[in-house]
N, C-alpha and C positions, 0 to 999 in steps of 0.2 A: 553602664557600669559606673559604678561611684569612681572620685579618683584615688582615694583611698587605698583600694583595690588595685585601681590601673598601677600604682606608684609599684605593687609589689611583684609587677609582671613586664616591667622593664627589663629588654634583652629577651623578653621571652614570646613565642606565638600566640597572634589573636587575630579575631577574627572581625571581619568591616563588615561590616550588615546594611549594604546600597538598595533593598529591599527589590525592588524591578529592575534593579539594575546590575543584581547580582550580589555576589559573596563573595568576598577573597580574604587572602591570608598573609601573614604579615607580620614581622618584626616588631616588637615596640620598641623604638628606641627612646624616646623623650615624652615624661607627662608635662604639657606648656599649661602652665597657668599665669591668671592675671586677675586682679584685684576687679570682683564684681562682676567675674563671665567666667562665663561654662567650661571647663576644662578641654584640653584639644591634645590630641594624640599627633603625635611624629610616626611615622608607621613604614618599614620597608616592606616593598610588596614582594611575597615568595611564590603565593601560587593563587589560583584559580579556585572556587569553592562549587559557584555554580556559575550559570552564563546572564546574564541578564536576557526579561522575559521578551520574544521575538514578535513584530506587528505586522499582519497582513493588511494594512488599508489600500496601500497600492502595489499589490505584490507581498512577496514572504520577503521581509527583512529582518536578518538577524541579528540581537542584539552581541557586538562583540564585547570582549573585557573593555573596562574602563581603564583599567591601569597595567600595564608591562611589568617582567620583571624587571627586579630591582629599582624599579622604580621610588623612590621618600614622598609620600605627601602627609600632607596634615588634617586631621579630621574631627570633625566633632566627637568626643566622646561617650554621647550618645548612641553611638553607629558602634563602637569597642565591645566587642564580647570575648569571654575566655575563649581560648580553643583547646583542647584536651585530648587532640589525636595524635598518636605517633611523629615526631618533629623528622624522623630519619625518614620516613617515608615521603614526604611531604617537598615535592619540588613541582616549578611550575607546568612543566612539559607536562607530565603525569599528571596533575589537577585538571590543567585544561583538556585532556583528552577523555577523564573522568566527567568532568562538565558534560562536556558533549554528551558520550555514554547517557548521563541521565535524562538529556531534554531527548535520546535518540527513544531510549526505552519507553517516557512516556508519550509521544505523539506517534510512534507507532502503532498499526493496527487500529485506528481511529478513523474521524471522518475524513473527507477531503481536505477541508481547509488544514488539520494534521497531516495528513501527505504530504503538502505542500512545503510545510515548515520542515516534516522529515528529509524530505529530499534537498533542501538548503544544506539542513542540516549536514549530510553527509556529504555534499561539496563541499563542506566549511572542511568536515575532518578529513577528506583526501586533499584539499591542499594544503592546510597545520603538518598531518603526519601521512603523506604518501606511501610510504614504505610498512605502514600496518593498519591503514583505511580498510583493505580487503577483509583480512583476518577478523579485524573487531568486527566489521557487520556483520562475518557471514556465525561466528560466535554469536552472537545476537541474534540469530536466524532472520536478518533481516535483506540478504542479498541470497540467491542462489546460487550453489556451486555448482562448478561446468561439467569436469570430465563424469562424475558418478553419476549428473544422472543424465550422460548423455541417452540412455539406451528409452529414457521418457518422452523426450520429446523427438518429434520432425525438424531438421534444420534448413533454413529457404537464404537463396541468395535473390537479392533487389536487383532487376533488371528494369530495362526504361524500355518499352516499343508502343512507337509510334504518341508517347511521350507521355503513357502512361501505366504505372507501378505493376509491372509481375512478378511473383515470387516463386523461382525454381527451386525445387528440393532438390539438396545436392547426391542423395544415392541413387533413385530411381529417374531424375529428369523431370518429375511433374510440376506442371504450369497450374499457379494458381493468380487470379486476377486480385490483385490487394484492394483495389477500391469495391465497397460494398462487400464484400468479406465479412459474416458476423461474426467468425471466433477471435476471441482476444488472444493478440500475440505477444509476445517478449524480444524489445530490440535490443544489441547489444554495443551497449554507449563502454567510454572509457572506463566506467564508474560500476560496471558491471549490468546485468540484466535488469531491463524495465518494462513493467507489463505495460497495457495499454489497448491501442488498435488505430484504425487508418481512420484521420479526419478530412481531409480534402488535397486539394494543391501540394501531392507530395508532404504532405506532418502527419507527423504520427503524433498522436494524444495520449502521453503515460496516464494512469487512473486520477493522480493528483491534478490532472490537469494541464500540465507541462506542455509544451509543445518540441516537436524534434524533428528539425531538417531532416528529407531521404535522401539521397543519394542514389545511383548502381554500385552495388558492390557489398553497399548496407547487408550485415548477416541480422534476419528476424530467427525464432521458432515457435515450435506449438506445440503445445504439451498434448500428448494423444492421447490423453482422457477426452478432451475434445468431441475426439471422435468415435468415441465411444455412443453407441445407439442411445441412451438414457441422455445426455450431454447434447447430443443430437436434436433430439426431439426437445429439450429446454430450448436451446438456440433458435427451433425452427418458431417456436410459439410467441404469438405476440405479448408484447408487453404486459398490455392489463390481462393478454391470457394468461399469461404465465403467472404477475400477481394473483390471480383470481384463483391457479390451481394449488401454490405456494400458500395461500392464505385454508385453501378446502386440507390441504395434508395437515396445517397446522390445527386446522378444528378438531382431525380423527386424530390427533395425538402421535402422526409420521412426520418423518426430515426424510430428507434425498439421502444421506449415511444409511437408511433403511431398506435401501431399494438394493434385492438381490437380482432381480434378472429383467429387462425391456426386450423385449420384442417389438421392433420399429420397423413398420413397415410404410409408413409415410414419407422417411426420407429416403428409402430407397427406390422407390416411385418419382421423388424428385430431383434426384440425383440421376436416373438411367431412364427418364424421359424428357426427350426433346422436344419433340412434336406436343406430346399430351397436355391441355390446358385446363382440364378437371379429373380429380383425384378425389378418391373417398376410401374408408377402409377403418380398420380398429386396431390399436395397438394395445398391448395388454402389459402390465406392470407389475408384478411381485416385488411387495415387499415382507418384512418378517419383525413382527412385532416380540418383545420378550413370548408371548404364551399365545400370540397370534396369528395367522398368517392370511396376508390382505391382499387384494388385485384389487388394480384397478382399469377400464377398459377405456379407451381413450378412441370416442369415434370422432372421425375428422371427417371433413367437405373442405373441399378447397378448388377457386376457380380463380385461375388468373388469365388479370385482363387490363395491359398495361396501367398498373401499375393502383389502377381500382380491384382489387383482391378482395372477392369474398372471401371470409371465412369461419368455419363455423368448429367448436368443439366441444367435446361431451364428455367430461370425467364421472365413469360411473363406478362406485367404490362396492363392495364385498368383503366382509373379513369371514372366518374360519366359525366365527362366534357368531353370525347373522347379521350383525352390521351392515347398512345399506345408505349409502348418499348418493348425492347426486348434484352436481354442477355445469352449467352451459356457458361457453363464451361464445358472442358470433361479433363484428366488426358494423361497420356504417354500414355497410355497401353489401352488408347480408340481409335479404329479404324475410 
């Protein structure tokens, strides 16, 4: 800003442009000049504009404000720009919960190393404003609420035997062993619900990465979609199987949102046998294209044998229109 300018916006709102190191807002009280150098601004700090930009090199660290309210500093007036928002509105409490709000909306829903910075992030805003940390994320759809959708999930209490994590459901009584468990669950921290699942020695690993002491006593759940037969048979398939079937639905032009009905007959074979150490059979998958209607048959072989598992599987596709594919996964240790 020329000083020109600046001279006529004495007493009035503007704005400090710290580029990575954020935005705020601010009083002009004094244009400082001196014979042969750049003009410098007197500036009282009102509020928060953005948050200065946050570094993960070792860890998520947040960039806080550089300056407090009420703070006087002096600035180059370079860094001076108009501000032309509502001046009633405008205090720091509100700016800096705004701040947050915007680094929360955009690093949400991104990759990990965004996770990462999200979940700072909302530490940062439950300890600034306690008392409406909850409300603004779950506004933001970025925490989930409890009571509505209790009737979604299973709820598990952390018990310790013999010094290792079981998870009781608290209406029926069922024992579930938490280590080696492959559905992702949701533990419930001060800060509200975080998804995740079991990493070793008693931590639980939220998606971003986080680590979180267990306890007994820890309440986990599981949303029972989970457990639902389609959900099921994801979970049971290996990795590059599942890429590899993930990748065939995306060739014929399906998403898993397409799939009206599974018939799973694989994990119920592995679920309600004990003894048996080979398993084969065919699960059949409906899905429903706008003007289509597609199966697909999924033959499985499976033999386990500590812990060298063969296995083998066969997505073989059909639609209503003639359509025909076909894709095979099998592992090392399948012949």
């Amino acid at each position: 800003m020329e000083r020109k300018q600046a001279e006529t916006l004495v007493g009035k709102l503007v704005m400090i442009n710290e580029n990575e190191q954020g935005q705020y807002i601010g009083t002009l009280e004094e244009v400082i000049t001196a014979p042969r150098k750049p003009w410098r601004g007197l500036v009282k700090i009102v509020s928060v504009e953005t948050l200065p930009k946050p570094t993960i090199k070792n860890g998520v660290e947040l960039g806080l404000p550089l300056y407090s309210e009420g703070e006087t500093i002096e600035v180059s007036g370079t860094k001076i720009i108009p501000f032309e928002a509502d001046s009633t509105a405008v205090t720091y409490k509100k700016g800096l919960e705004l701040a947050i709000i915007k680094q929360l909306n955009y690093h949400k829903d991104k990759s990990k190393e965004h996770s990462s910075i999200f979940e700072a992030l909302a530490s940062y805003l439950h300890e600034f404003e306690p008392s409406r940390a909850t409300s603004i994320l779950k506004d933001l759809s970025l925490i989930e609420a409890d009571d509505s959708e209790k009737t979604d999930y299973l709820y598990y209490t952390l018990e310790n035997r013999n010094n290792s994590p079981i998870l009781v459901e608290e209406i029926h009584k069922k024992e579930v062993p938490l280590e080696g468990c492959p559905f992702e669950f949701e533990l419930k921290t001060s800060r509200g619900w975080v998804k995740g699942g079991y990493y070793s020695k008693w931590l639980f690993q939220a998606v971003s990465g986080k680590k979180y002491k267990l306890k007994e006593d820890k309440i986990l759940r599981l949303n029972k979609k989970h457990l639902e037969p389609y959900e099921l048979l994801l979970n049971e398939l290996d990795k590059p199987a599942l890429q590899s079937f993930e990748h065939f639905l995306k060739t014929n032009h399906l998403t898993h949102k397409q799939m009206i009905n599974c018939h799973n007959s694989l994990v119920g074979q592995l679920l309600f046998s004990t003894e048996q150490k080979e398993f084969n059979g065919t699960n059949f998958i409906t899905y429903k294209d706008q003007n289509d209607m597609i199966i697909i048959q999924h033959h499985y072989e499976r033999k386990l044998n500590k812990g060298l598992d063969t296995v083998y599987d066969r997505f073989e596709l059909t639609s209503s229109t003639g359509v025909r594919s076909i894709v095979t996964y099998t592992n090392s240790f399948t012949s």
